[in-house]
C-alpha positions in Angstrom: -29.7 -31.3 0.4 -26.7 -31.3 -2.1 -26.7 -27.7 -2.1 -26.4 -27.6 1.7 -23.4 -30.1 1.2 -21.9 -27.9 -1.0 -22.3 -25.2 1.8 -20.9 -27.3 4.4 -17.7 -28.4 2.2 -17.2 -25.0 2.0 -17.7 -23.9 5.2 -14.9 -26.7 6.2 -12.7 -25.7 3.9 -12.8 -22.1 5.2 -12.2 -23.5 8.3 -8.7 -24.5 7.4 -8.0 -21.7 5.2 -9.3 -18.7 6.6 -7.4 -16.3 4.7 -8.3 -17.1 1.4 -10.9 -14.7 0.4 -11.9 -15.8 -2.9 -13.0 -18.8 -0.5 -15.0 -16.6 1.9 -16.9 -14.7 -0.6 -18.5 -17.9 -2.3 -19.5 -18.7 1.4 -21.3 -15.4 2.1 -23.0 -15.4 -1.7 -24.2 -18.6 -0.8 -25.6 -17.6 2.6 -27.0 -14.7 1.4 -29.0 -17.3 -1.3 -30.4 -19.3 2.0 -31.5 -15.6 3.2 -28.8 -16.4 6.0 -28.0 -12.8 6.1 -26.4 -12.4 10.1 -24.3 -15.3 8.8 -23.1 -13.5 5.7 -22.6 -10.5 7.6 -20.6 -12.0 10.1 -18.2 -13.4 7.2 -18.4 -9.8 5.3 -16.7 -8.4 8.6 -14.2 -11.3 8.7 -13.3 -10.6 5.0 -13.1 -6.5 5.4 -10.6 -7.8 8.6 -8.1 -9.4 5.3 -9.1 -6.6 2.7 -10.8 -3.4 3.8 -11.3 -1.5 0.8 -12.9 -4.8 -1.1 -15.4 -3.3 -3.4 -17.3 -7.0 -4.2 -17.3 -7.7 0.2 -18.5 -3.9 0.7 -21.2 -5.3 -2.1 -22.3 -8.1 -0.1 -22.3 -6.4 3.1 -24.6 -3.6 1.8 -27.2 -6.8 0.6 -26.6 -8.1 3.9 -27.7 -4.7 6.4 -30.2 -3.6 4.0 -32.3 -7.3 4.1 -31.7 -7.1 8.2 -33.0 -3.8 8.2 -36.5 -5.4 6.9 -36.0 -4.4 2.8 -35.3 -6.8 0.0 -31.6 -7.4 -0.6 -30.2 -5.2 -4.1 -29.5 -8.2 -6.7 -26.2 -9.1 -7.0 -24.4 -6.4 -9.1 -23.6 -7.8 -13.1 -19.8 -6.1 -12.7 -17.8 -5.8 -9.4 -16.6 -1.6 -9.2 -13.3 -1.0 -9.2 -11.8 0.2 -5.6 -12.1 3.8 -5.6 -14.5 3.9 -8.3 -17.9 6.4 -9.0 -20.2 3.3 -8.7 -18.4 1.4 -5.2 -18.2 5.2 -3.8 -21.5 5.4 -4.4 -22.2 3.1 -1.0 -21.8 5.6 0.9 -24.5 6.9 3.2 -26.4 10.6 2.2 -26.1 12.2 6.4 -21.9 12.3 5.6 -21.2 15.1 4.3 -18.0 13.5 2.0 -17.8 15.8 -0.8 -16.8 18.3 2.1 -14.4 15.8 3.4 -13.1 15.8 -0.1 -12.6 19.7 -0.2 -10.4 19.1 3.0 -8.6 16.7 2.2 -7.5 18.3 -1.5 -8.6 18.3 -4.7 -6.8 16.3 -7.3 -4.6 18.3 -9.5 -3.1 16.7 -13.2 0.3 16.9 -12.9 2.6 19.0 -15.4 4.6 16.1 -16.9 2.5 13.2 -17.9 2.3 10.7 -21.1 0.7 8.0 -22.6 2.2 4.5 -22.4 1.3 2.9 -25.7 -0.3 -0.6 -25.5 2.6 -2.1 -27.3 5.2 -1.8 -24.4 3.1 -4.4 -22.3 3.6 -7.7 -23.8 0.9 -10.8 -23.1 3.5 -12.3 -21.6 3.7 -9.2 -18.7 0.7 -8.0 -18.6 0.2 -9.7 -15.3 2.6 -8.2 -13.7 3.0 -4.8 -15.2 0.5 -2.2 -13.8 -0.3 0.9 -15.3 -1.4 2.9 -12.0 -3.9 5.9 -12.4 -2.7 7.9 -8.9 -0.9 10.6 -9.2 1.3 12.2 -6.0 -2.0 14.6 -5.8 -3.5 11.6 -5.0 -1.2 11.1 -1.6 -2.5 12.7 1.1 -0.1 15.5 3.5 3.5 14.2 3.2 4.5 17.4 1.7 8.2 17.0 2.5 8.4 13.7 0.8 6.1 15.2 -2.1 9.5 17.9 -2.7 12.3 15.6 -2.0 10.9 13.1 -4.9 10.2 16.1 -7.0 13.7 17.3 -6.0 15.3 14.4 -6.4 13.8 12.4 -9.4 10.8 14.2 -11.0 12.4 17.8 -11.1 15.6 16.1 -13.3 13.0 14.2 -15.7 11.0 17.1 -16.8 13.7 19.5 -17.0 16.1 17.3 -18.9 18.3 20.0 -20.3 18.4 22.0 -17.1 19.8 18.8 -15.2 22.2 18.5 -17.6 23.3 22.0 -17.5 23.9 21.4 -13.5 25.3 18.1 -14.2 22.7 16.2 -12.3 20.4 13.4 -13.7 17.4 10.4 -12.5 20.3 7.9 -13.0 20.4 5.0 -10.3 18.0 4.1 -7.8 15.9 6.0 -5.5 15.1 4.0 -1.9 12.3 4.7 0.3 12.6 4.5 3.9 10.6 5.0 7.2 8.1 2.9 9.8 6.2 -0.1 8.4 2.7 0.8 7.2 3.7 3.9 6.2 2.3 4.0 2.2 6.1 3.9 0.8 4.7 1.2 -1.9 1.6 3.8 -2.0 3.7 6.4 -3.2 6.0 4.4 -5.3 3.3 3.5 -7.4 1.9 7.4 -7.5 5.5 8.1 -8.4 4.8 5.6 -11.9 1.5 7.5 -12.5 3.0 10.9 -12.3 5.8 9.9 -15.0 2.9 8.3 -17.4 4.9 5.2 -16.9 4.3 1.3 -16.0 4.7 0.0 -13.0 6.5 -3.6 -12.0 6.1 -4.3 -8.1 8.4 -6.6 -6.6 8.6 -8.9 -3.4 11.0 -11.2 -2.2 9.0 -14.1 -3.0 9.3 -13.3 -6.5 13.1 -13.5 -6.8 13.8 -16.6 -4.7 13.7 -20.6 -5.5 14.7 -23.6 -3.6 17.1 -24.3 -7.0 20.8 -23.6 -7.1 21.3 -20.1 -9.8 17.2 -20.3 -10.1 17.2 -16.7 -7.9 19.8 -15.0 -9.6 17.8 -16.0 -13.2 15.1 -14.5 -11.7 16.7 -11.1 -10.7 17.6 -10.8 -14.6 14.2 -11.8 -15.6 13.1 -9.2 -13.5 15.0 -6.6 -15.3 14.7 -7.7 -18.8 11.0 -7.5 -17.7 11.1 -3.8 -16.9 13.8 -2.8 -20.0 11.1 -4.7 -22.1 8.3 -2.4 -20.6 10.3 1.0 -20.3 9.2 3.7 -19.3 8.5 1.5 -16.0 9.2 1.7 -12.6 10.6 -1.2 -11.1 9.6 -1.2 -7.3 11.5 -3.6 -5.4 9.8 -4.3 -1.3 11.9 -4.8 1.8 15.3 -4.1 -0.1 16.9 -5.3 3.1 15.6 -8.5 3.2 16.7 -8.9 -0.8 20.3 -7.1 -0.1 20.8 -7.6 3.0 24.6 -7.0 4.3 27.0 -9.7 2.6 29.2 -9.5 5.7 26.3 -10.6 7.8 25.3 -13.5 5.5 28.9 -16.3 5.4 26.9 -18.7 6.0 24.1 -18.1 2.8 25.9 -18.7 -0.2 22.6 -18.4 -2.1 21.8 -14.7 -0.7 24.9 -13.7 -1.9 25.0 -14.6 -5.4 21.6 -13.0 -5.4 22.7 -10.0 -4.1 25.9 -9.5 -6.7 23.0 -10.3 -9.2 21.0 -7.6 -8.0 24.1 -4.8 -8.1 25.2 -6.6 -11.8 21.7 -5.6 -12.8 21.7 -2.0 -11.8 24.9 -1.5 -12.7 25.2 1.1 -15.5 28.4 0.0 -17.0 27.4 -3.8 -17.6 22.9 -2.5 -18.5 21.3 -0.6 -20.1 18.9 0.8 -18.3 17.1 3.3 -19.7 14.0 4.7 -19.1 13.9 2.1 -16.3 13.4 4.0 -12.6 14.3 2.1 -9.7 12.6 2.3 -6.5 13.2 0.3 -3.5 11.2 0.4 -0.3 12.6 -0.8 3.1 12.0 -0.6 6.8 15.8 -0.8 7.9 17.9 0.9 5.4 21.0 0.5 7.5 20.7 -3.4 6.8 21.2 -3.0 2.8 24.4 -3.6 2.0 27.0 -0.9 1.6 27.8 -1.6 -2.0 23.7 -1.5 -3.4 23.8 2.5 -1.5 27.0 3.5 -3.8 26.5 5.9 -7.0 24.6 4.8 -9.7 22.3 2.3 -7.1 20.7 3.0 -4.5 22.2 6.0 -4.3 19.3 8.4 -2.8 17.2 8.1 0.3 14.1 10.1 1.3 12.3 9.2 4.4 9.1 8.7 4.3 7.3 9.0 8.2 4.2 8.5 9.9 1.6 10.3 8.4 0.7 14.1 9.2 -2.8 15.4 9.8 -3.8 15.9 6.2 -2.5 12.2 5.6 -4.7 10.8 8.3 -7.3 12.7 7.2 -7.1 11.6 4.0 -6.2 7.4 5.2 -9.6 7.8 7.1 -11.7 9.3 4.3 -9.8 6.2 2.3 -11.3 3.5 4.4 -14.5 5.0 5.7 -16.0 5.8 2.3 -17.5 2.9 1.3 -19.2 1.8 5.0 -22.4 3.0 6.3 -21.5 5.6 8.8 -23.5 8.7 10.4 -21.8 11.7 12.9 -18.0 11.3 11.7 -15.8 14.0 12.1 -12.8 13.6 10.1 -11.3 16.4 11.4 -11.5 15.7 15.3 -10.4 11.8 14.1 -7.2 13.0 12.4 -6.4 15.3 15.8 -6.8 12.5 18.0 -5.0 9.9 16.0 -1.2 11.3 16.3 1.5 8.9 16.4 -0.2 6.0 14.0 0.9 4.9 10.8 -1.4 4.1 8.0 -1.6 0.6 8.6 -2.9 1.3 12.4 -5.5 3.6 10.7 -7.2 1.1 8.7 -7.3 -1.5 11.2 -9.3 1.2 13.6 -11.2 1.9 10.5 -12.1 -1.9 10.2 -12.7 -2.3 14.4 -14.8 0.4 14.2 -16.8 -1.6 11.2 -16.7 -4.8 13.4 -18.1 -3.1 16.1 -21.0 -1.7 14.8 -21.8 -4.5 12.3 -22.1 -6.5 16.1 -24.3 -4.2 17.1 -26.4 -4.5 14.3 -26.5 -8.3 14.9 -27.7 -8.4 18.1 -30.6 -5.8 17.6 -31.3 -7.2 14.3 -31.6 -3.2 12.8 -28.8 -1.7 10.9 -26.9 1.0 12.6 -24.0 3.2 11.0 -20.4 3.1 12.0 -20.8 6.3 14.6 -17.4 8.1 16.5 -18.4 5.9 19.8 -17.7 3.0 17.4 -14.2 4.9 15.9 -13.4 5.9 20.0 -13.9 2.4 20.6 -11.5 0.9 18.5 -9.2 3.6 19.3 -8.7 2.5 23.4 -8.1 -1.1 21.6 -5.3 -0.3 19.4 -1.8 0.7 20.2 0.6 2.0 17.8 2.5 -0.4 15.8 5.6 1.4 15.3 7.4 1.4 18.7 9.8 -1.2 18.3 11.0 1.0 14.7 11.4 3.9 16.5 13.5 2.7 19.2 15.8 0.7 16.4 16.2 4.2 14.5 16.8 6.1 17.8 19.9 3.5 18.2 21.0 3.6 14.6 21.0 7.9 14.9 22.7 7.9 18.0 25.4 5.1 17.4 25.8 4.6 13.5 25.3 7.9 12.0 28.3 9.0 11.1 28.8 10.0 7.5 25.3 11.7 8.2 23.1 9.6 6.6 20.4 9.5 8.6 20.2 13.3 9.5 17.0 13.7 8.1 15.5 10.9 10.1 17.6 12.4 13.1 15.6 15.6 13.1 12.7 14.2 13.0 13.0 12.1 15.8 14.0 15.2 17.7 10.5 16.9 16.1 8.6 13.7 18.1 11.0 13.9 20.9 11.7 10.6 20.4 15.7 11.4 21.1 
């Protein structure tokens, strides 16, 4: 009876907090002890809704089909895989075909310039925050263009030191990311880390700012002490716009100022040091960063990064179906079909498809694979999420491009016939 408490406690508490998934996955462990396993499964699906690629849910949810299905559940694994690892791809079912998909999508290639960061650049104190990603560009399905303009732009200068010099071009400053949300722009940043052998220090908004007067500018210089501590790191900073947003626009926000002369202060050459320290930024609305973070030796380079092409979706897909029971997908005829959706739209399609056919199984009590009816399904649901960007960036082309910096993003609206 105490244990049942303990259940129903829980099950209250999830009730209020719904998102919290360390929460959710002592629920379904515990069903799955009571041999609740429709239960479970239902909260597996609800978890897979806030994380799709969870290797410990995708666990779970394989003990859950396979004791519906009439066998005995697999005990509970002694170590959780890794996301993307041999033992969590090995979920997959046997009638896919996925080493083919792999073939399509690209095999991996190691990269020309690539080093060992030694253990003694990560302190205790960082090693929290301070990633050491293991993707490489190779890794980053299609985007082809953006693939050249980064190795144009950053990588090209880094490996060929004494040829940059000679043409009196370097990686100084700060290189900013732009395009439609859910697009993989902190995706590639952290490729980009992987590809220089270096660490990688991601950064929101809701690490810099505090309620206390001067406590968000401190945290700014944290921030880059941090990443000088750690060097070679790249120092990804999300939604630039909402960090340095315009200072004409923002009289009234004292605080957001003083941030944002922090933030230039820090990337300022003449006033830090910061070598071996590679800035990227990542926004949605690069024409709301103020003027003065887009000068030299800043933010001083954009590449725009777009929806994804076919070998992208092909790839996103692959991504998110690998670790689901699934039987009859074409990857191929998905990626065709799914024009106009960024990467974020992908994987929740991937996910409704999952619900779908984990509903299915419910009600029939017998385990059946995510199929294409289930993909097609979720498809007539789901509407691409990027409209209201496009039609932002159509006005910003047409009305406030005129020292031609958004040319790029100009052309390719024209390629969508979106102007």
């Amino acid at each position: 009876m105490a244990d049942d408490q303990v259940l129903t406690d829980m099950l209250t508490m999830l009730d209020r907090s719904p998102g919290v998934l360390a929460l959710r996955v002592c629920v379904i462990e515990l069903l799955i002890e009571r041999q609740r396993f429709a239960d479970a499964l239902a909260h597996c699906g609800t978890a897979l809704g806030h994380d799709p690629g969870n290797a410990q849910v995708l666990g779970l949810m394989m003990r859950c089909t396979t004791a519906l299905s009439g066998g005995s559940p697999a005990p509970a694994p002694d170590a959780t895989p890794a996301p993307g690892s041999t033992a969590a791809a090995s979920a997959a079912q046997p009638d896919f075909d996925w080493a083919a998909a792999e073939d399509e999508v690209g095999d991996i290639i190691e990269p020309a310039f690539v080093h060992g960061v030694p253990s003694e650049f990560v302190t205790d104190e960082d090693a929290a925050t301070v990633e050491r990603p293991s993707l490489r560009l190779a890794d980053v399905g299609g985007m082809s263009e953006v693939k050249q303009q980064l190795d144009l732009t950053l990588l090209g200068p880094l490996r060929n030191p004494e040829l940059a010099k000679a043409f009196g071009t370097s990686a100084r400053g700060g290189l900013l990311l732009y395009g439609p949300p859910g697009c993989g722009k902190t995706f590639i940043a952290s490729a980009v880390a992987g590809e220089l052998g270096a660490n990688f220090y991601p950064i929101e908004i809701t690490d810099i700012l505090d309620i206390y007067t001067g406590a968000s500018e401190r945290n700014v210089h944290s921030i880059f002490e941090m990443a000088r501590r750690n060097a070679p790191c790249v120092l990804f900073l999300d939604e630039v716009d909402a960090l340095g947003h315009k200072r004409s626009q923002m009289q009234a926000s004292t605080t957001m100022r003083t941030v944002v002369n922090q933030l230039l202060t820090e990337m300022d050459s003449a006033t830090h040091s910061n070598e071996g320290v590679f800035v990227l930024g990542a926004t949605n609305h690069p024409w709301d960063v103020d003027v003065a973070l887009r000068r030299p030796g800043r933010f001083d380079r954009m590449i725009f990064v777009g929806l994804p092409d076919l070998a992208a979706r092909t790839s996103i897909l692959h991504y998110h179906l690998r670790d689901r029971p699934v039987a009859g997908i074409d990857l191929n005829a998905l990626a065709a079909h799914t024009d106009g959706l960024s990467g974020a739209d992908l994987a929740h399609v991937c996910t409704s498809a999952t619900q779908l056919a984990m509903a299915d199984s419910m009600r029939s009590g017998e385990v059946r694979p995510v199929g294409m009816a289930d993909i097609q399904a979720a498809l007539a649901q789901i509407r691409p999420s990027t409209g209201a960007w496009f039609e932002s960036a159509r006005n910003v082309v047409e009305f406030a491009n005129g020292d031609g910096s958004y040319d790029d993003l100009a052309l390719y609206l024209k390629r969508l016939k979106r102007r």
